[in-house]
N, CA, C and O atoms as a GROMACS GRO file, in nm:
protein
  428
    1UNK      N    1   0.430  -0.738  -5.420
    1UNK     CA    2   0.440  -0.625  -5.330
    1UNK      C    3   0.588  -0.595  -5.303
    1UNK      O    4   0.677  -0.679  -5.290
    2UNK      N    5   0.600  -0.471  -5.296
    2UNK     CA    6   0.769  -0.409  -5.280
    2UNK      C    7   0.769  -0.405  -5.147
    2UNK      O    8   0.686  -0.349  -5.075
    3UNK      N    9   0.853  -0.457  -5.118
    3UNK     CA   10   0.903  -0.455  -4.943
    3UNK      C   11   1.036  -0.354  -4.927
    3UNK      O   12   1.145  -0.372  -4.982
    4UNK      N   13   1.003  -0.254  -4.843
    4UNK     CA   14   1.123  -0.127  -4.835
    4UNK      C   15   1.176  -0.163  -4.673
    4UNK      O   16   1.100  -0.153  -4.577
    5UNK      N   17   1.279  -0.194  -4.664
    5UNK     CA   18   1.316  -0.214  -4.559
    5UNK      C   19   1.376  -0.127  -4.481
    5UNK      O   20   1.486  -0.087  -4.521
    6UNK      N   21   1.305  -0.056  -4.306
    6UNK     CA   22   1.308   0.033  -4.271
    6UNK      C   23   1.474   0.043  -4.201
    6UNK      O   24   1.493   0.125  -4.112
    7UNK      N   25   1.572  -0.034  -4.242
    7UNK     CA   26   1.672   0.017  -4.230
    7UNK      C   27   1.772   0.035  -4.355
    7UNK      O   28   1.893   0.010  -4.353
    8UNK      N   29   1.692   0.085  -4.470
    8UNK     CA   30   1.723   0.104  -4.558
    8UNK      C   31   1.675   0.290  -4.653
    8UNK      O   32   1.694   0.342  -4.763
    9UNK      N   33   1.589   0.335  -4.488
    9UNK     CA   34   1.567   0.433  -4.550
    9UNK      C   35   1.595   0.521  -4.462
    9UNK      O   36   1.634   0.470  -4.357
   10UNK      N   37   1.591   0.650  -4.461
   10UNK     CA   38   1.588   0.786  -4.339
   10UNK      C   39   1.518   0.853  -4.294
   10UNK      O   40   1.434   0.893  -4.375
   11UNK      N   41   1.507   0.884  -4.210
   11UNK     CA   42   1.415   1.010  -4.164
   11UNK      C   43   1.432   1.096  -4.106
   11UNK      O   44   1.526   1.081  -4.028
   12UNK      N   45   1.383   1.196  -4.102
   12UNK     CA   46   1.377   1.339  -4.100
   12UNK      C   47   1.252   1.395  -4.009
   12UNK      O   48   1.132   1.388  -4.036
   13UNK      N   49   1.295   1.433  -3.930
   13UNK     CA   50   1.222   1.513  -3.818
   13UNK      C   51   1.195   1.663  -3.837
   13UNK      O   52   1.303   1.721  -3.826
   14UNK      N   53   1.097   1.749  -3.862
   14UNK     CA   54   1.120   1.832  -3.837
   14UNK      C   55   0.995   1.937  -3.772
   14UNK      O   56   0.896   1.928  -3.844
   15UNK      N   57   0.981   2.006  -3.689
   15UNK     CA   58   0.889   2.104  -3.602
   15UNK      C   59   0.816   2.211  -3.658
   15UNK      O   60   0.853   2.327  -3.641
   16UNK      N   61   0.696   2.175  -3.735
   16UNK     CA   62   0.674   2.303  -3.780
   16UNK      C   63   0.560   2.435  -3.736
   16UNK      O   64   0.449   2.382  -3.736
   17UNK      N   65   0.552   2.533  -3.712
   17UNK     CA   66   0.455   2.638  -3.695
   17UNK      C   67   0.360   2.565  -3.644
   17UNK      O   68   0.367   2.447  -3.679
   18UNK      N   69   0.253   2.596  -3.558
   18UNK     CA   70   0.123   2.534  -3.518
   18UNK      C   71   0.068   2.674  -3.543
   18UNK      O   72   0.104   2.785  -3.504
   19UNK      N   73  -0.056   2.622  -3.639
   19UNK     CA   74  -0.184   2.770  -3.610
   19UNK      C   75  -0.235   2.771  -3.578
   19UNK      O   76  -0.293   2.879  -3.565
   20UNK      N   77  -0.303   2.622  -3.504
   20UNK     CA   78  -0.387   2.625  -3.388
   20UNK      C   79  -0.366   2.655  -3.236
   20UNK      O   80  -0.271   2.609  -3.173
   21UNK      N   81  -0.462   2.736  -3.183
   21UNK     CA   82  -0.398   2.798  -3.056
   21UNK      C   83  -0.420   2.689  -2.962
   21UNK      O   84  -0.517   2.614  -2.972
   22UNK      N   85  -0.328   2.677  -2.866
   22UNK     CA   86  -0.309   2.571  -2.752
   22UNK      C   87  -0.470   2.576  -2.680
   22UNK      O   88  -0.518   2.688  -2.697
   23UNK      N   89  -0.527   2.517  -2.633
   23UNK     CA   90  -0.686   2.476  -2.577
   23UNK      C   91  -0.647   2.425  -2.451
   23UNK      O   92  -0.711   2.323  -2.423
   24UNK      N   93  -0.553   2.464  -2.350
   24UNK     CA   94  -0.537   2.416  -2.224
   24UNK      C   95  -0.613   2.516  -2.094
   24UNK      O   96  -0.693   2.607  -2.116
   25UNK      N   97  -0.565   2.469  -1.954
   25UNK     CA   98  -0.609   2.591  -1.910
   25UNK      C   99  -0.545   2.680  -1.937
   25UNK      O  100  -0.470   2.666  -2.034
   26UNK      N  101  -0.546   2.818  -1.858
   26UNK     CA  102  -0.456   2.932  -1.871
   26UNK      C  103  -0.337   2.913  -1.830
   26UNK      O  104  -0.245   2.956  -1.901
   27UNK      N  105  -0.306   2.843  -1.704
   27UNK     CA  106  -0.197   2.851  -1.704
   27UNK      C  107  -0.078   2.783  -1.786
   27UNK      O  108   0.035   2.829  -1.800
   28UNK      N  109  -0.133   2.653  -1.840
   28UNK     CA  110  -0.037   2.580  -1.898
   28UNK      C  111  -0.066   2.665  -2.090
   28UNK      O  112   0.027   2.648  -2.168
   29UNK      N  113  -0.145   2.716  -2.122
   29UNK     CA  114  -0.153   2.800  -2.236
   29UNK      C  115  -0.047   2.920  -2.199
   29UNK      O  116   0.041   2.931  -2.285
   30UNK      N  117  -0.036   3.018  -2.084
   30UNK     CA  118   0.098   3.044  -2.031
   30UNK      C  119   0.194   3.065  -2.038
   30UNK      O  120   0.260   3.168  -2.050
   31UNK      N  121   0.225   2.897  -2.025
   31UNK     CA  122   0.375   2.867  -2.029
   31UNK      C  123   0.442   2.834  -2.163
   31UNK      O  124   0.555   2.845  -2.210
   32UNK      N  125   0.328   2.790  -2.202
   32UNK     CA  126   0.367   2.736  -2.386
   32UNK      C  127   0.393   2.912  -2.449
   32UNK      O  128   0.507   2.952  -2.472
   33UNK      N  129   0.261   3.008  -2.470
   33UNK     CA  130   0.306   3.148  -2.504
   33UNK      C  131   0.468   3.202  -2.480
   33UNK      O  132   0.541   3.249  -2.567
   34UNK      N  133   0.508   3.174  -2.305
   34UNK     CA  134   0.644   3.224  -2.266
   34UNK      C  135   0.716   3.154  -2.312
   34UNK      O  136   0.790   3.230  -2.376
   35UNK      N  137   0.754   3.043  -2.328
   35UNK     CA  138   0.846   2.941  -2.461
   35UNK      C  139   0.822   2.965  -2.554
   35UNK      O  140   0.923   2.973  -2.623
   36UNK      N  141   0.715   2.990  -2.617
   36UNK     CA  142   0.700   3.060  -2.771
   36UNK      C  143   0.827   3.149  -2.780
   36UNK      O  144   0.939   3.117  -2.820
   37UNK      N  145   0.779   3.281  -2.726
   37UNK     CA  146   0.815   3.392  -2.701
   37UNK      C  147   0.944   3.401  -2.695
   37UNK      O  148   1.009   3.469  -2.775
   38UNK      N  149   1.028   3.294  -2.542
   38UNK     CA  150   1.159   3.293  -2.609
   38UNK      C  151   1.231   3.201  -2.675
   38UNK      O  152   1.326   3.144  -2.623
   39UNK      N  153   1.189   3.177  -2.803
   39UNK     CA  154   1.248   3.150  -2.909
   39UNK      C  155   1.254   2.956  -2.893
   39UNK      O  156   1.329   2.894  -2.968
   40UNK      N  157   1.166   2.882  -2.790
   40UNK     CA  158   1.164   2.761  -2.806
   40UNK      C  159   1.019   2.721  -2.938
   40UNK      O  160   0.900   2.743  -2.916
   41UNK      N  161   1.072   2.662  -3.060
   41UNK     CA  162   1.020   2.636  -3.147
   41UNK      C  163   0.889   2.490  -3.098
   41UNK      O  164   0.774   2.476  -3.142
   42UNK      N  165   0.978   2.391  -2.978
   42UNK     CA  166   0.872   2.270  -2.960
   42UNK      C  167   0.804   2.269  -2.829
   42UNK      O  168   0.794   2.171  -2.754
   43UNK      N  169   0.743   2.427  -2.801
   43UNK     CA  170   0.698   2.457  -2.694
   43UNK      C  171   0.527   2.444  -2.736
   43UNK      O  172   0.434   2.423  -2.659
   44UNK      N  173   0.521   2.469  -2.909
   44UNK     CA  174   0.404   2.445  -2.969
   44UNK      C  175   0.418   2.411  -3.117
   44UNK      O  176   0.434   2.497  -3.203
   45UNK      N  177   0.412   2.298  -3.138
   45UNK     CA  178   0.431   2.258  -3.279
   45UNK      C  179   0.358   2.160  -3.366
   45UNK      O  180   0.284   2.093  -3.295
   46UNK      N  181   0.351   2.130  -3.474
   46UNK     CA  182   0.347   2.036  -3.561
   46UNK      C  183   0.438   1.979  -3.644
   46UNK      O  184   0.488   2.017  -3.750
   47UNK      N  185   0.461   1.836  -3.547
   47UNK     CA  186   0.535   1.763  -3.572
   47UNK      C  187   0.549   1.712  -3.754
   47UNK      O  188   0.455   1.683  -3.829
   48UNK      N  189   0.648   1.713  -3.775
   48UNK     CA  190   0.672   1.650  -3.916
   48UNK      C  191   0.791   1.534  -3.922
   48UNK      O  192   0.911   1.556  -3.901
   49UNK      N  193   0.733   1.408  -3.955
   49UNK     CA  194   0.810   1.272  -3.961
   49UNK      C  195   0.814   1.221  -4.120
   49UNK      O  196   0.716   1.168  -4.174
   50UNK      N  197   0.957   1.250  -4.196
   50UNK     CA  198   0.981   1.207  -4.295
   50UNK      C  199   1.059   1.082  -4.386
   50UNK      O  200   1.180   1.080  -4.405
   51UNK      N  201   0.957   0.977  -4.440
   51UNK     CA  202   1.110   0.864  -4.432
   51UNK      C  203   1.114   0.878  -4.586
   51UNK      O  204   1.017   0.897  -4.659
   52UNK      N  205   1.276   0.863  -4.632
   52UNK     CA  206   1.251   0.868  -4.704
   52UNK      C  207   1.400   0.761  -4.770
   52UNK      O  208   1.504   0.754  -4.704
   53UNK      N  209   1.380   0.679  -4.917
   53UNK     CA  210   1.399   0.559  -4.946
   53UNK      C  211   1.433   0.620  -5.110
   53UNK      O  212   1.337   0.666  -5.173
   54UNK      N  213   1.543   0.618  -5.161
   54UNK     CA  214   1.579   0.626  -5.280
   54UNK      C  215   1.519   0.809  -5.341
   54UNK      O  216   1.599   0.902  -5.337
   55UNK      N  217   1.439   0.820  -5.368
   55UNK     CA  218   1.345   0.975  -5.478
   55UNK      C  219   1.274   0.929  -5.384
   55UNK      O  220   1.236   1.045  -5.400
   56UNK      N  221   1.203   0.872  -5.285
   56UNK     CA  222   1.023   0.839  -5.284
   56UNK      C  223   1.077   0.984  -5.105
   56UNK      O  224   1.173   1.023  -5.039
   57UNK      N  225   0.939   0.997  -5.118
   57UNK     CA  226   0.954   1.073  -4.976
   57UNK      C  227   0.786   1.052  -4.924
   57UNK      O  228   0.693   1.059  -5.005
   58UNK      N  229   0.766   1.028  -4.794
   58UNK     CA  230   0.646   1.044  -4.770
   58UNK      C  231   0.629   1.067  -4.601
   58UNK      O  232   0.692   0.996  -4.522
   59UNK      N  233   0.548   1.162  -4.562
   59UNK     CA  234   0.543   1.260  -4.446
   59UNK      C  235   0.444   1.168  -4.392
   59UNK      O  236   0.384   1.085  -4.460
   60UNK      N  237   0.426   1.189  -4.237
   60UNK     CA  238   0.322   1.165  -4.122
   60UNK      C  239   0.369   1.318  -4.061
   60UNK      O  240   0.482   1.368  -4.059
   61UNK      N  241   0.228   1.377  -4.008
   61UNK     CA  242   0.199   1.488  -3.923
   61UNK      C  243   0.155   1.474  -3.796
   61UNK      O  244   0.066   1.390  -3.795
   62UNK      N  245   0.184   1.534  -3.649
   62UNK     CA  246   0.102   1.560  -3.568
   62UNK      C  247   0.103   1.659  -3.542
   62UNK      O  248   0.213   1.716  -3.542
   63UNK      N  249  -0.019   1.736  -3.504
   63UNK     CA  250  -0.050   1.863  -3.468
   63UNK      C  251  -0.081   1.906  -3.320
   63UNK      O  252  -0.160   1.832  -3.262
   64UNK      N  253  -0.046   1.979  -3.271
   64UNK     CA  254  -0.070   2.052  -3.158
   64UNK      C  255   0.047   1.974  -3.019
   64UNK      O  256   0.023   1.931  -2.906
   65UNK      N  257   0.173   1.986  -3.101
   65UNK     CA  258   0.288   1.908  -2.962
   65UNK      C  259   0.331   2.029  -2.880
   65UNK      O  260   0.332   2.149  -2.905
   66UNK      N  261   0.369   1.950  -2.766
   66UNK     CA  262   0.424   2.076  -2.664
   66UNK      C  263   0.535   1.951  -2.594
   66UNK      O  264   0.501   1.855  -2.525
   67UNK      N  265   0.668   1.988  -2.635
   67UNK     CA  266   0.792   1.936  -2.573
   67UNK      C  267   0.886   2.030  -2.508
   67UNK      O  268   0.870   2.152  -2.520
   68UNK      N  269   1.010   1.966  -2.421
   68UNK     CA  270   1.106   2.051  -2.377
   68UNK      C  271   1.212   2.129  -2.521
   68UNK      O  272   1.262   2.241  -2.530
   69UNK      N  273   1.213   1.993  -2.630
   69UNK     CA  274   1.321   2.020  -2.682
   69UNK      C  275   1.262   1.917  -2.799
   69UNK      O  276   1.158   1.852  -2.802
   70UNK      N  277   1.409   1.936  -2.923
   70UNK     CA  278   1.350   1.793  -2.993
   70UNK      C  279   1.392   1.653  -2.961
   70UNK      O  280   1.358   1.553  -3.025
   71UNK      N  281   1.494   1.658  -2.820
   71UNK     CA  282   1.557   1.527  -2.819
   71UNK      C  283   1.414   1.469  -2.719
   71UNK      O  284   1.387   1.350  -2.734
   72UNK      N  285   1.335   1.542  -2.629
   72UNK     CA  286   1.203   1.480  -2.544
   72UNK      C  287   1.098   1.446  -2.650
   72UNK      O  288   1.019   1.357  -2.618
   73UNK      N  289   1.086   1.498  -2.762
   73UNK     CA  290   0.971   1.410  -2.891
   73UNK      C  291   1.029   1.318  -2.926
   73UNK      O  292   0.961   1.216  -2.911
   74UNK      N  293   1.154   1.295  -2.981
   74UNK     CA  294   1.187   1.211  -3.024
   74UNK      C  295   1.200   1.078  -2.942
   74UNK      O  296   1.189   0.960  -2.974
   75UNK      N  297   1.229   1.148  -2.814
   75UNK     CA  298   1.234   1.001  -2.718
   75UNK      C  299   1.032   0.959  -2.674
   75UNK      O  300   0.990   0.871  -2.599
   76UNK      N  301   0.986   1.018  -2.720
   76UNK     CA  302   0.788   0.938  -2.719
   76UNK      C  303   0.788   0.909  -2.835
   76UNK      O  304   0.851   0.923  -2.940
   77UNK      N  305   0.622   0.824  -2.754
   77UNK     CA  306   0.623   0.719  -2.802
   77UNK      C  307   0.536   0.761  -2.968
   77UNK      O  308   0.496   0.699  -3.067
   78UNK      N  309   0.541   0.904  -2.916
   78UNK     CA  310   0.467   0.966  -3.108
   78UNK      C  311   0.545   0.961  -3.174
   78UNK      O  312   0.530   0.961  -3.297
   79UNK      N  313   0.631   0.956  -3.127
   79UNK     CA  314   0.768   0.992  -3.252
   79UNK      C  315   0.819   0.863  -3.337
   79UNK      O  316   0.875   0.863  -3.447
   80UNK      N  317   0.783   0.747  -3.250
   80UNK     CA  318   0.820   0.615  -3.270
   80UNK      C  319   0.658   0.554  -3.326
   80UNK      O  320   0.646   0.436  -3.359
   81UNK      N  321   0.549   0.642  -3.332
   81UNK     CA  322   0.419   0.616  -3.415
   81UNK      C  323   0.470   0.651  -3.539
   81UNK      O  324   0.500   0.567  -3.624
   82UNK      N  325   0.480   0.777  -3.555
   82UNK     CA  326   0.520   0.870  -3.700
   82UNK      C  327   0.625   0.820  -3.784
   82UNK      O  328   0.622   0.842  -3.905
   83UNK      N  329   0.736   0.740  -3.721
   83UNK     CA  330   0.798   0.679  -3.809
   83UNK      C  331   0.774   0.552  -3.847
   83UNK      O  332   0.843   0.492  -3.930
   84UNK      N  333   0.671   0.503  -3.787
   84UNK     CA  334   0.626   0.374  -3.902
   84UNK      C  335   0.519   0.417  -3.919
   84UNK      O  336   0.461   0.308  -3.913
   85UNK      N  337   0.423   0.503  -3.940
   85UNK     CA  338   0.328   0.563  -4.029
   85UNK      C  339   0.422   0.601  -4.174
   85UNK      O  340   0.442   0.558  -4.287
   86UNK      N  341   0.456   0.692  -4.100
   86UNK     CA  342   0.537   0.761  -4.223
   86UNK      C  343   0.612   0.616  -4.335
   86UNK      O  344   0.601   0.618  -4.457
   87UNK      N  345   0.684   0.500  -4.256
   87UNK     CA  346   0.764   0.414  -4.344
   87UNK      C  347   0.641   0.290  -4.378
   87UNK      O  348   0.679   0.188  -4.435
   88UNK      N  349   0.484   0.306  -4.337
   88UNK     CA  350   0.410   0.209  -4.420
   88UNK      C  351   0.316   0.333  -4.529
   88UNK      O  352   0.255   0.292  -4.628
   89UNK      N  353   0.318   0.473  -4.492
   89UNK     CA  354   0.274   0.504  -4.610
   89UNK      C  355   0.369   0.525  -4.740
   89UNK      O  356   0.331   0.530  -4.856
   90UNK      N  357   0.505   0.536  -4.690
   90UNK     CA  358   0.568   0.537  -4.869
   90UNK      C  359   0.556   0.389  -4.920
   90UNK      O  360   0.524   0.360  -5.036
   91UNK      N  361   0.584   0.306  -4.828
   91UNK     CA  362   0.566   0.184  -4.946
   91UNK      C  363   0.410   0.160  -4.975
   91UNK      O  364   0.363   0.099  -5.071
   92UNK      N  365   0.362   0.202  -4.902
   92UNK     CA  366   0.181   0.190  -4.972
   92UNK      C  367   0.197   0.261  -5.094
   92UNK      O  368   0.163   0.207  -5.199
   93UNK      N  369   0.262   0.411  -5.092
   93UNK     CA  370   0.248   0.475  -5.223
   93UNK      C  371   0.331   0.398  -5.307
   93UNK      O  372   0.286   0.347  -5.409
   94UNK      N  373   0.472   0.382  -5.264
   94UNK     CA  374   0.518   0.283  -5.396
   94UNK      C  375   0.438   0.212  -5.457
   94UNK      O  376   0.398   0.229  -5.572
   95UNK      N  377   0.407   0.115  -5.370
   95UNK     CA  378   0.356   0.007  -5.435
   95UNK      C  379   0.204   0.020  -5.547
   95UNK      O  380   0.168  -0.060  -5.634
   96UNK      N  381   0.140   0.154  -5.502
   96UNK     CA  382   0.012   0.170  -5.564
   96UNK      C  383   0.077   0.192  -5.691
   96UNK      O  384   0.040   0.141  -5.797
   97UNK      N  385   0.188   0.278  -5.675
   97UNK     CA  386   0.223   0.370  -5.798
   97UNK      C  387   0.288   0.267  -5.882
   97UNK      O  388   0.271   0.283  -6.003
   98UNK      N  389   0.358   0.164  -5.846
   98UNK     CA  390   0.415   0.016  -5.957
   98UNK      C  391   0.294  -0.004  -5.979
   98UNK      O  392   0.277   0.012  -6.100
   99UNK      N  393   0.148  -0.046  -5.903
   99UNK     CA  394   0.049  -0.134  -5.974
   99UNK      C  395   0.005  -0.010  -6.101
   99UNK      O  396  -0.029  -0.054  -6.211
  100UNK      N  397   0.007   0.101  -6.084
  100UNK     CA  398  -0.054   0.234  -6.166
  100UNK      C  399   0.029   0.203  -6.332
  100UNK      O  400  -0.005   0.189  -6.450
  101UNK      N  401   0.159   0.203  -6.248
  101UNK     CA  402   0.256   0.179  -6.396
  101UNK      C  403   0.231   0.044  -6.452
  101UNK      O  404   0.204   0.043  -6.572
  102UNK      N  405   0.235  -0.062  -6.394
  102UNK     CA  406   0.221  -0.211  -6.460
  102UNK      C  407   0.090  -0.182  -6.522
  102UNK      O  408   0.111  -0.216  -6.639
  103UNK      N  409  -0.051  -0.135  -6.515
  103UNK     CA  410  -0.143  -0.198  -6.558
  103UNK      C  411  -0.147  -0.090  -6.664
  103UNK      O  412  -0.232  -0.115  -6.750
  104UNK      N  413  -0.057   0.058  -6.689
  104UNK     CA  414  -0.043   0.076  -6.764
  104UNK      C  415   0.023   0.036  -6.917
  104UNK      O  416  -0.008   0.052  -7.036
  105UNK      N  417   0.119  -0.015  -6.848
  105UNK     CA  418   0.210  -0.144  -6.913
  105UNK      C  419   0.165  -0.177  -6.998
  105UNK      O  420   0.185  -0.157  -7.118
  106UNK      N  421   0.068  -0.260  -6.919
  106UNK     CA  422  -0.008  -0.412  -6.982
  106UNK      C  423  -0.102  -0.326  -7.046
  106UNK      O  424  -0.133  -0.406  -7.135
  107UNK      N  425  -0.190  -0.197  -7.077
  107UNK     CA  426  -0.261  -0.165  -7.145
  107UNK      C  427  -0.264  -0.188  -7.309
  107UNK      O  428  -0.356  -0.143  -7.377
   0.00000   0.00000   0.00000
């Protein structure tokens, strides 16, 4: 098994579009619309957490965030989920993808 060591790789944050509409009451649906509106992007988003380690890249998503900014996601505790999601699914994919190549190998 390939061991990628998570201070050996980077990540990448980034906020994207939500198309699902906020499901709160009205008022806090609201306030997220009026931050929409002026131009705050993590007033409604889907989060994107990217680590990435040599060529390999591999994403974790959450959907439906509502922050002040990106420095208040980054300081929860999702943000600190998503980056070791994100840094045990690339080495899961590595590693599938060496066993894919070796047993091709050995074919």
């Amino acid at each position: 098994m390939i061991n990628i060591p998570v201070s050996e790789c980077t990540f990448k944050f980034e906020a994207l579009p939500e198309d699902m509409q906020p499901d709160f009451d009205e008022s806090i649906n609201a306030i997220i619309r009026r931050q929409l509106d002026a131009g705050n992007p993590y007033a409604w988003f889907v989060a994107r957490v990217t680590c990435h380690w040599k060529s390999f890249a591999y994403s974790a998503y959450l959907g439906g965030c509502s922050y002040t900014d990106e420095e208040d996601f980054m300081q929860c505790e999702y943000y600190t989920d998503m980056v070791n999601e994100a840094h045990e699914g690339l080495t899961n994919s590595i590693n599938e993808t060496y066993a894919i190549l070796k047993a091709v190998d050995n074919a």
